[in-house]
C-alpha positions as CSV (number, residue, x, y, z in Angstrom):
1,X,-59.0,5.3,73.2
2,X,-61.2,3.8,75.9
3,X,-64.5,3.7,73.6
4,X,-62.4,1.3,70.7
5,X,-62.8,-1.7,70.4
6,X,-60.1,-4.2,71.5
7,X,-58.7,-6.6,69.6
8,X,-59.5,-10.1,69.0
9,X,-55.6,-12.2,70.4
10,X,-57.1,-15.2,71.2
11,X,-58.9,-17.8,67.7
12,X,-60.3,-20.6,69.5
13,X,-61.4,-23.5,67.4
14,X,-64.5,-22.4,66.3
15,X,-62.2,-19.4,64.5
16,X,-61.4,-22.2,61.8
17,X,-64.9,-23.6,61.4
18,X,-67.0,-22.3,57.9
19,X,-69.9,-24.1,56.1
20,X,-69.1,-22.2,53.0
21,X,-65.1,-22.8,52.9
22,X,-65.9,-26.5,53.6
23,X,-68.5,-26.8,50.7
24,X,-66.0,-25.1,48.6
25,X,-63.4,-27.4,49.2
26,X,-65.8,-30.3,48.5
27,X,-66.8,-28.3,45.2
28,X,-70.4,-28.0,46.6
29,X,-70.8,-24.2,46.8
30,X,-69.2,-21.4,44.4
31,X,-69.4,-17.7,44.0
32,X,-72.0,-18.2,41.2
33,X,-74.4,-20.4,43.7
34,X,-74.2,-18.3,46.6
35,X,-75.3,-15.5,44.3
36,X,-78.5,-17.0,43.3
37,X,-79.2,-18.3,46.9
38,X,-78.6,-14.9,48.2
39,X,-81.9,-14.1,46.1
40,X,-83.5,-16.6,47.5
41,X,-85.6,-16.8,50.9
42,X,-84.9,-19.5,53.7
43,X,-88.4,-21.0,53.1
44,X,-88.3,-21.0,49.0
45,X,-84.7,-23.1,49.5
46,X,-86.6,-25.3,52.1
47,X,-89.4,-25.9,49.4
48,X,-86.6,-26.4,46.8
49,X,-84.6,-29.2,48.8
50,X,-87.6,-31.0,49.4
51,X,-89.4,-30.4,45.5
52,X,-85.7,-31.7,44.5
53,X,-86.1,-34.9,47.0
54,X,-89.0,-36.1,45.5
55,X,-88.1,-35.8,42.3
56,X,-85.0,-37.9,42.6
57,X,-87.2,-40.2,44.8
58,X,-89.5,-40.2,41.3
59,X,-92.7,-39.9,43.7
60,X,-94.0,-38.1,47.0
61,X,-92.1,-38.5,50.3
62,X,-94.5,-40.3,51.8
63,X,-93.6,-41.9,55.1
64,X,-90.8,-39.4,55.7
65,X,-91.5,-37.4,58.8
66,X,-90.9,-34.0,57.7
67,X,-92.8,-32.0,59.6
68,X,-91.7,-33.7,63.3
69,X,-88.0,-33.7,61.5
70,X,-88.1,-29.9,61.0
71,X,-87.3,-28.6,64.4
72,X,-84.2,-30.9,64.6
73,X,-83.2,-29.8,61.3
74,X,-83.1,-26.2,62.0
75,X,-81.5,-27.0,65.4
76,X,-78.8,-28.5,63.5
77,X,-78.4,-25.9,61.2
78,X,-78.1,-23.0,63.2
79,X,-76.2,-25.1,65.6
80,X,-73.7,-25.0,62.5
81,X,-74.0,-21.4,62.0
82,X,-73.1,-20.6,65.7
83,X,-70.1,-22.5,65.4
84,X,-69.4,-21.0,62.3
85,X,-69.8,-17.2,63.1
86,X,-68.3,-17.5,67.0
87,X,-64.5,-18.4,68.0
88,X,-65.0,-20.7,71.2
89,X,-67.8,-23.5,71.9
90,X,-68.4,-21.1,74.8
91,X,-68.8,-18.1,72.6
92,X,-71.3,-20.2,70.6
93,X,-73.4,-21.1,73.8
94,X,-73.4,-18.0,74.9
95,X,-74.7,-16.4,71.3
96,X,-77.1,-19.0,71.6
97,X,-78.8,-18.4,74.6
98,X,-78.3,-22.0,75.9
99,X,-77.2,-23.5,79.4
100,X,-74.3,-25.0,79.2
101,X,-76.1,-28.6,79.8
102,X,-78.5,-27.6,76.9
103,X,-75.5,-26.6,75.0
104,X,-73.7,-30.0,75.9
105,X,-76.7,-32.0,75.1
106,X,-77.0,-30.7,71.5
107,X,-73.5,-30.8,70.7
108,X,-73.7,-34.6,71.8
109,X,-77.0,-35.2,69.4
110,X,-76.1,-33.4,66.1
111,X,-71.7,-33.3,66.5
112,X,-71.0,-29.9,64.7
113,X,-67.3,-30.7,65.2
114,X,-67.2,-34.0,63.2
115,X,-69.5,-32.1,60.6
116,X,-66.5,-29.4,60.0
117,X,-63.6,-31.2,60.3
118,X,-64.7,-34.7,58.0
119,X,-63.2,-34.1,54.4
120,X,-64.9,-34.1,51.4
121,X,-66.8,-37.6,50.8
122,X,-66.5,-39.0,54.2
């Protein structure tokens, strides 16, 4: 059939990368958790994290950029995803939209690879 979709032969490196397996490993994420979060909006776990920050901070963050810090942050993250739900750095760029300098540039500033392949506690 013409119309079928091929087959994927070639699993680049990006083929082993997974934010969740690598939380499980560490012990950070189960089926229970990813359950509850799945309820939960993107916005309401940003609000979370941060009610959780200051609490364990015993006051405010004052003095913590958050608000300039936020684009970065979600650069990073779905940065992570990319790498996460593509086989190739090249398949990642090109889900992402980027140039491949743009591409370079961010891979250089937040190091996705280092992120997925440092064990648990490193």
């Amino acid at each position: 059939m013409v119309w079928a979709k091929k087959k994927r032969t070639h699993i680049g490196k990006n083929h082993y990368y997974s934010t969740c397996n690598k939380l499980r490993k560490e012990g950070r994420l189960n089926d229970e958790f990813e359950i509850m979060m799945s309820d939960l909006t993107l916005e309401e776990i940003i609000a979370v994290k941060l009610e959780l920050a200051a609490k364990s901070a015993k006051q405010p963050l004052y003095g913590v950029p958050i608000w300039f810090s936020l684009y970065s942050i979600v650069q990073d993250a779905v940065l992570k995803y990319a790498f996460s739900a593509t086989r190739t750095k090249r398949e990642a760029m090109r889900f992402l939209g980027l140039s491949p300098k743009y591409y370079n540039d961010l891979q250089a500033k937040f190091k996705p690879d280092l992120y997925f392949e440092q064990k648990g506690g490193e």
